[in-house]
N, C-alpha and C positions, 0 to 999 in steps of 0.2 A: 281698305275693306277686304277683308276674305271669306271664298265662300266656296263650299267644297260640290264637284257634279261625280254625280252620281253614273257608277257605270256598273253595276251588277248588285240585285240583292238576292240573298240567298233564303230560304224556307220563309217566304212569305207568309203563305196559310199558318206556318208553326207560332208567330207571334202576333197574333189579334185578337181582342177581344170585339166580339162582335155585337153585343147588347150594349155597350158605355163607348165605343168605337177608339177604344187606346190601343196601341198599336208598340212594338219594340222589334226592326229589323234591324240583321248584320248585313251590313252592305262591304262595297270596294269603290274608290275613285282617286278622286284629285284634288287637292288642295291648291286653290289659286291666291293668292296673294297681289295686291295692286294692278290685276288683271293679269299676270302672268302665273304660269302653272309653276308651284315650288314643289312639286311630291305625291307620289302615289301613296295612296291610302290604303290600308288590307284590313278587312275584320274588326271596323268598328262597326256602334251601335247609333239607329238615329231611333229616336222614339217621338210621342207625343198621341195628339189626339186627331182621329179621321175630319171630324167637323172643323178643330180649330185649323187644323193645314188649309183647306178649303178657304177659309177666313184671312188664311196668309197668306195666299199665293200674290205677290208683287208683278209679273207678267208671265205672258203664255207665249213660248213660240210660233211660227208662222209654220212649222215642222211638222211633222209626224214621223216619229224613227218606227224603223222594224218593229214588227209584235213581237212584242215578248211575252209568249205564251199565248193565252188571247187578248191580250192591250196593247192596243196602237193609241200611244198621247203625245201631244208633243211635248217641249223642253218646258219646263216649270221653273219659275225662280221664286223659291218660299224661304218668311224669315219663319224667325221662333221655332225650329225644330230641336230639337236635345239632341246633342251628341257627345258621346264616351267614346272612350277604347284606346 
């Protein structure tokens, strides 16, 4: 199973639609492979829909990292998101 954590996105507000709640950010992370980290990620795309992610979240951390910006959430593990790059 692989599945990539998220550590930075960049112009959030620039990619939302906020009336149909679709959504396309560039983000940065890590790709982990059979639970171990294989690679840093730069400057893909995950996209999808505000509702359906909600509908996907698989578990919630016990966590809350730093705000980022004004959002303090914690660690989320979501399928069905789209990613390029």
């Amino acid at each position: 199973m692989a599945f990539c954590f998220l550590t930075r996105s960049c112009y959030l507000s620039s990619f939302r639609k906020a009336t149909s709640g679709d959504f396309s950010i560039p983000v940065e992370g890590y790709l982990y492979e059979k639970g171990q980290p294989s690679g840093a990620l730069k400057y893909f795309l995950i996209s999808g829909n505000v509702l359906q992610l909600l509908g996907d979240v698989d578990a919630v951390g016990s966590d809350a990292l730093a705000p980022v910006g004004t959002i303090i959430c914690p660690l989320l593990l979501v399928h069905g998101l789209n990613v390029s790059g």
